[in-house]
PyMOL CGO cylinders between C-alpha atoms (Angstrom):
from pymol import cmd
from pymol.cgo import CYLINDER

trace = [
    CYLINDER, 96.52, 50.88, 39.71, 99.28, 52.81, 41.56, 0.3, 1, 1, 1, 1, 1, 1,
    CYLINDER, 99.28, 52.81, 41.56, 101.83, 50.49, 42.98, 0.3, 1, 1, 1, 1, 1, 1,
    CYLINDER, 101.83, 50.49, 42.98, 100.72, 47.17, 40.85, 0.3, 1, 1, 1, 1, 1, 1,
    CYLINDER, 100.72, 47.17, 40.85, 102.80, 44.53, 38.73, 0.3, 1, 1, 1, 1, 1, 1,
    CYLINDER, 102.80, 44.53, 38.73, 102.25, 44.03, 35.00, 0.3, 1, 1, 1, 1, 1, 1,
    CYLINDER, 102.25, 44.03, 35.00, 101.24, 41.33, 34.48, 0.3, 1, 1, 1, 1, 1, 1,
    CYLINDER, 101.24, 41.33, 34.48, 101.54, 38.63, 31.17, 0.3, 1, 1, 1, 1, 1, 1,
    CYLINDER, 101.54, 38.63, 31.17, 98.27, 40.11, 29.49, 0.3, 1, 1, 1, 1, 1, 1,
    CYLINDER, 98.27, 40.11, 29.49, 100.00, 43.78, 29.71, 0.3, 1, 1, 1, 1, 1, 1,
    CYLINDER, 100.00, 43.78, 29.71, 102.58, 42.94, 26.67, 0.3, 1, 1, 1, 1, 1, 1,
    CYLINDER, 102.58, 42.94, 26.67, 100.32, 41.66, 24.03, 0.3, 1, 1, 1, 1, 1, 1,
    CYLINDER, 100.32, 41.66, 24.03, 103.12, 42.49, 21.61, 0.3, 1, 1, 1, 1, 1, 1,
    CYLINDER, 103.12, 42.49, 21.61, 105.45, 40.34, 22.61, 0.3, 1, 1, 1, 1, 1, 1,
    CYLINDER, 105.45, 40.34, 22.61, 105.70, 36.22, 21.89, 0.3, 1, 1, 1, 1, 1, 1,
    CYLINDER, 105.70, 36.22, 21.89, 106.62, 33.26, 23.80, 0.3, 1, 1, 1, 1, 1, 1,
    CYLINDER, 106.62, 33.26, 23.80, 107.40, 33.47, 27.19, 0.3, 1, 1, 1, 1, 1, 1,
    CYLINDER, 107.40, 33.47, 27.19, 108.58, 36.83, 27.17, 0.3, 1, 1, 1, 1, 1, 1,
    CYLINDER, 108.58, 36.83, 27.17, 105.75, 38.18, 28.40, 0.3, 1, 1, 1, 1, 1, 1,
    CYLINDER, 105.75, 38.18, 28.40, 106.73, 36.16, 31.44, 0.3, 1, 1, 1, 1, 1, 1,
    CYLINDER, 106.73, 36.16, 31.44, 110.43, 37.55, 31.55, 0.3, 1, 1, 1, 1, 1, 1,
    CYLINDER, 110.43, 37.55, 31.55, 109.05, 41.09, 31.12, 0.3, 1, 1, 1, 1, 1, 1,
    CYLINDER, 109.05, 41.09, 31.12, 106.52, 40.85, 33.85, 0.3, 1, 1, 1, 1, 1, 1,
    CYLINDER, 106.52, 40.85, 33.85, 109.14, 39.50, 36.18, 0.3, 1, 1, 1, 1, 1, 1,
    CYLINDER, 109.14, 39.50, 36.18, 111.80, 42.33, 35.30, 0.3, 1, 1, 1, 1, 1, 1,
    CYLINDER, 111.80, 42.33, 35.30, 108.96, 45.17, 35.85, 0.3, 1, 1, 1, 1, 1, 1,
    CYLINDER, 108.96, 45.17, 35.85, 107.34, 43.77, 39.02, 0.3, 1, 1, 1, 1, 1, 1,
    CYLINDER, 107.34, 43.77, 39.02, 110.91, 42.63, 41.00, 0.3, 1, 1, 1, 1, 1, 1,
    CYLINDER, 110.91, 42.63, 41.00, 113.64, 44.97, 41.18, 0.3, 1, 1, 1, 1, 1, 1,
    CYLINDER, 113.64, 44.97, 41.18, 117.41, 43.75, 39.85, 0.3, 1, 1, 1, 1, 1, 1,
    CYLINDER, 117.41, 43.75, 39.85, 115.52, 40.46, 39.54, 0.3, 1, 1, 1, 1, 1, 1,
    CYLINDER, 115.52, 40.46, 39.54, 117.46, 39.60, 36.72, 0.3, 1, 1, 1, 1, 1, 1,
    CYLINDER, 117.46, 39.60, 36.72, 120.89, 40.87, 37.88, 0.3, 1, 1, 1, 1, 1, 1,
    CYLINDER, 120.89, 40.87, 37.88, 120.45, 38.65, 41.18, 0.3, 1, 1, 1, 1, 1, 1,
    CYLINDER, 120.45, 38.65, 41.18, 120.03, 35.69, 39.23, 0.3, 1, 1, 1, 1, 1, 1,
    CYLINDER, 120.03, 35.69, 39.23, 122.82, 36.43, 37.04, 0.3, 1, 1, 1, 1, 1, 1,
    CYLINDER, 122.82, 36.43, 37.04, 125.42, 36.53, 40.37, 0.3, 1, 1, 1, 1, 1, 1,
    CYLINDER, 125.42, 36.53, 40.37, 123.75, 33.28, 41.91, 0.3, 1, 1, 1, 1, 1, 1,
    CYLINDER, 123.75, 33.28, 41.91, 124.19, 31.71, 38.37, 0.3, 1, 1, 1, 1, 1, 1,
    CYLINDER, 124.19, 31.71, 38.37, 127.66, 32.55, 38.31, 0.3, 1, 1, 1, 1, 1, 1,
    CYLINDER, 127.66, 32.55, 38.31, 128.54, 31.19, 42.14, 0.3, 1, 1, 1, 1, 1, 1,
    CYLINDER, 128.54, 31.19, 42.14, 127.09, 28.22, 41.46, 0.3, 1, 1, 1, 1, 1, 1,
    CYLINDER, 127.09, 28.22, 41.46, 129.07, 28.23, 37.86, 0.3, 1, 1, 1, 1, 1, 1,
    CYLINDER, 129.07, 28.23, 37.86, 131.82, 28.76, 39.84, 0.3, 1, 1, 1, 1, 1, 1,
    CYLINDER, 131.82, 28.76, 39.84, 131.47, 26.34, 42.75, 0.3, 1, 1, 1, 1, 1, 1,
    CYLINDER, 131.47, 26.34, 42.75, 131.26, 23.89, 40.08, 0.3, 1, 1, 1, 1, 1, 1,
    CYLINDER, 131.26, 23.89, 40.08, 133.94, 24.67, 38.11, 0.3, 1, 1, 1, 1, 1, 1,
    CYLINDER, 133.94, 24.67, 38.11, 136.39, 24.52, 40.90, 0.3, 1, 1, 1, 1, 1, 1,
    CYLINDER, 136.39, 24.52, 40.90, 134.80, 21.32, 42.84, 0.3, 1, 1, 1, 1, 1, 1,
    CYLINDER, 134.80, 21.32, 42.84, 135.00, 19.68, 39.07, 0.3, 1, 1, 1, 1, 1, 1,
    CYLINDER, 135.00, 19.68, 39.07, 139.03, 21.19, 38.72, 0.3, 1, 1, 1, 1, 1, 1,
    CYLINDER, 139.03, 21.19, 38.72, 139.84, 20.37, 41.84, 0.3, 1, 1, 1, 1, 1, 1,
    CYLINDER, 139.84, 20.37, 41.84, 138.57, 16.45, 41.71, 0.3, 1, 1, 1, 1, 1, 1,
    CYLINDER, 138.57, 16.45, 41.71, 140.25, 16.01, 38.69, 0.3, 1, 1, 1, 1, 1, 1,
    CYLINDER, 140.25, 16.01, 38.69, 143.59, 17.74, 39.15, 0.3, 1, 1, 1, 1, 1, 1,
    CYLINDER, 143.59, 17.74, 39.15, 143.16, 16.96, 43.04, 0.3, 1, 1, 1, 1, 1, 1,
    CYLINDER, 143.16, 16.96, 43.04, 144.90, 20.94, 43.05, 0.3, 1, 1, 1, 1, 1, 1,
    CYLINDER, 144.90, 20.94, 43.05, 142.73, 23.87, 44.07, 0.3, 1, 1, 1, 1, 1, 1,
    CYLINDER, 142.73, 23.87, 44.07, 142.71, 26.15, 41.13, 0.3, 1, 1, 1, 1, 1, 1,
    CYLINDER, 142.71, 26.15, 41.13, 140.76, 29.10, 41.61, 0.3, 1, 1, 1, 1, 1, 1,
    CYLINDER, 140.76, 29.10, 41.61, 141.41, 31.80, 39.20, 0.3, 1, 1, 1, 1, 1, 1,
    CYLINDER, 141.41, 31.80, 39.20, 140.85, 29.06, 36.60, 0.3, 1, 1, 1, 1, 1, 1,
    CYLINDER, 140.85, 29.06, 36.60, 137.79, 28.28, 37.53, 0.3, 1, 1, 1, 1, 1, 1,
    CYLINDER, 137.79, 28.28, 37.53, 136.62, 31.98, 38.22, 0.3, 1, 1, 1, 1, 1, 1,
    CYLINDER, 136.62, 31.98, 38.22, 138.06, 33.04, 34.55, 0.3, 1, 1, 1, 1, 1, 1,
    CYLINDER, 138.06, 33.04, 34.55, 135.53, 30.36, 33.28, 0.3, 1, 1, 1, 1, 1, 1,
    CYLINDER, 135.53, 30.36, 33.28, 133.09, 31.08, 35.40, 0.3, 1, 1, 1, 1, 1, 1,
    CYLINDER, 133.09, 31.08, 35.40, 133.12, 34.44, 34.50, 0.3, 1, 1, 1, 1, 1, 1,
    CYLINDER, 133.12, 34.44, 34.50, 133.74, 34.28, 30.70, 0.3, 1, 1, 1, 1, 1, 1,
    CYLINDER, 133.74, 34.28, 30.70, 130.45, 32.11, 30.73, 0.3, 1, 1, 1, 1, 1, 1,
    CYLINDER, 130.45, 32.11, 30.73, 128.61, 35.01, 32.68, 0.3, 1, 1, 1, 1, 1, 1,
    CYLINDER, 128.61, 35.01, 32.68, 129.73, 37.10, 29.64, 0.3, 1, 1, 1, 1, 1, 1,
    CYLINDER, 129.73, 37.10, 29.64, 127.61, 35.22, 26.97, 0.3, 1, 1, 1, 1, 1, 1,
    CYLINDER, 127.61, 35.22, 26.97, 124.79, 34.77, 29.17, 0.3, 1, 1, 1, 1, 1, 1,
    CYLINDER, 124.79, 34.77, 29.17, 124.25, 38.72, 30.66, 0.3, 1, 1, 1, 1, 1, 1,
    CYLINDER, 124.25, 38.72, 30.66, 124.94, 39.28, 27.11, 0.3, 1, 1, 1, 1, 1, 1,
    CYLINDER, 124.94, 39.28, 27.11, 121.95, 37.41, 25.81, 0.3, 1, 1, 1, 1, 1, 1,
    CYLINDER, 121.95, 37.41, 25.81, 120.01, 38.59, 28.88, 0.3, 1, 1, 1, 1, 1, 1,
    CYLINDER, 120.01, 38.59, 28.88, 120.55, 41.76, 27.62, 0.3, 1, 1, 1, 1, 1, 1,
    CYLINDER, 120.55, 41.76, 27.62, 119.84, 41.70, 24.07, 0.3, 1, 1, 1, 1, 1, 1,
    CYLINDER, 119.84, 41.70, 24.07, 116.38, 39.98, 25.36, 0.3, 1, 1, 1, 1, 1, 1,
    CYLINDER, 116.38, 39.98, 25.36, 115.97, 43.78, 27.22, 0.3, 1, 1, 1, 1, 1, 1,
    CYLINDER, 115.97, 43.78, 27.22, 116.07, 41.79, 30.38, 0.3, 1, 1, 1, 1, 1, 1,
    CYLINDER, 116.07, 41.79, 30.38, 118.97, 43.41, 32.34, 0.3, 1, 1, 1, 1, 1, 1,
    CYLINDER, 118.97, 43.41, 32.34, 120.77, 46.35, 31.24, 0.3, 1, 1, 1, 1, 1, 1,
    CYLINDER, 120.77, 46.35, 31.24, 124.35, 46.54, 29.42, 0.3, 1, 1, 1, 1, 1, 1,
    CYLINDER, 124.35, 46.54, 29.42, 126.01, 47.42, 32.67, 0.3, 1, 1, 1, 1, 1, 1,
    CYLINDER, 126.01, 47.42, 32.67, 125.72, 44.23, 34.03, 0.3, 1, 1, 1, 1, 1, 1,
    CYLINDER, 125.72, 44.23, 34.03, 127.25, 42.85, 30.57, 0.3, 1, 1, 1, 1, 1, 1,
    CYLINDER, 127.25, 42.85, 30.57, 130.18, 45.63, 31.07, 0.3, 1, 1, 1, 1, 1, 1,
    CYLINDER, 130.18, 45.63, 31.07, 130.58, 44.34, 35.00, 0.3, 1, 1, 1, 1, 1, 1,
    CYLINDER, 130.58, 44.34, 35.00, 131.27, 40.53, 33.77, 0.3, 1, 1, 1, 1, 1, 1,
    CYLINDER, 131.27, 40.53, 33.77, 133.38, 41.47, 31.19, 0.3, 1, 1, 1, 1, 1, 1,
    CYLINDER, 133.38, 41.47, 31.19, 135.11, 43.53, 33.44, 0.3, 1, 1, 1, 1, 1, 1,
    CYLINDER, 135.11, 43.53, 33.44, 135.80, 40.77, 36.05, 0.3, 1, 1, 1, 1, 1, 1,
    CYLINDER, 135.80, 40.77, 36.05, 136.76, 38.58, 33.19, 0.3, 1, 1, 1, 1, 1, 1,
    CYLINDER, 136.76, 38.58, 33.19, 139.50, 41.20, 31.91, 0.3, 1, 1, 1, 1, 1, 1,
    CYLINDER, 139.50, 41.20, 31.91, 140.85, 41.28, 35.64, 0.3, 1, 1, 1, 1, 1, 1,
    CYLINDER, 140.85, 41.28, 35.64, 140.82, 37.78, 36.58, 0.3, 1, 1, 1, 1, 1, 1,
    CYLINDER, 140.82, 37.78, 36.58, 142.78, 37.45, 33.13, 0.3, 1, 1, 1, 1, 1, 1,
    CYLINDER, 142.78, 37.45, 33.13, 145.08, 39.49, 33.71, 0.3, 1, 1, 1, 1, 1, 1,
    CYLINDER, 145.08, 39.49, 33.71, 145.84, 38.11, 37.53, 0.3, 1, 1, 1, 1, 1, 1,
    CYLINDER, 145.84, 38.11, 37.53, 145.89, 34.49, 35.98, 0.3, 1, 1, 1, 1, 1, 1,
    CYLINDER, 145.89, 34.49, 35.98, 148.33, 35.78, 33.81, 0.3, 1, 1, 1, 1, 1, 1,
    CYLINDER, 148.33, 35.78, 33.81, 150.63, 37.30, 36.38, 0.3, 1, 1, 1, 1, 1, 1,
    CYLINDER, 150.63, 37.30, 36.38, 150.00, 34.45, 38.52, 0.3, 1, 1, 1, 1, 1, 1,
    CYLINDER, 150.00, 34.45, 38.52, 151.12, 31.62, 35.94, 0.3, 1, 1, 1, 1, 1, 1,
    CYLINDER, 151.12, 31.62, 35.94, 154.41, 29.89, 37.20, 0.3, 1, 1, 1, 1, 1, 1,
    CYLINDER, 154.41, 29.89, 37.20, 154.61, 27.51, 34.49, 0.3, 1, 1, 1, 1, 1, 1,
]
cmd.load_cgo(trace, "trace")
């Protein structure tokens, strides 16, 4: 049984699909945490395609602060679920903080 994945039958505790999300955090390494960054490209792409369309300007801090603060909430939820740890919650709010702080500088208005 040495090198095997849990599977759903091995958390008969937990409800839902949970034991889904916990078999998928045990049996693939940084799962989770990879599908928090491709979340938040995508988030991102979308923002600034959407931004740009509208204002017909490239904005890209904006739509990486947004991005970002959205990763926030959602690696913090992932986390409270025990699904990724608190560091990746730390590392979004951390790029949120910065990308503040250079949208700030940056504003000419």
């Amino acid at each position: 049984m040495i090198d095997m994945c849990k599977t759903i039958s091995d958390y008969p505790d937990a409800g839902g699909a949970m034991p889904l999300f916990y078999s998928i955090r045990d049996c693939i390494p940084m799962g989770f945490d990879i599908l928090l960054f491709c979340i938040f490209i995508i988030l991102f792409a979308g923002n600034y395609f959407l931004i740009k369309n509208k204002t017909g300007r490239a904005k890209i801090l904006i739509a990486l602060l947004s991005s970002s603060f959205m990763m926030v909430v959602l690696s913090m939820m992932l986390a409270l679920a025990q699904l990724v740890t608190f560091k990746s919650v730390l590392l979004y709010g951390f790029i949120t903080i910065v990308v503040f702080i250079m949208f700030s500088v940056s504003d000419n208005t």
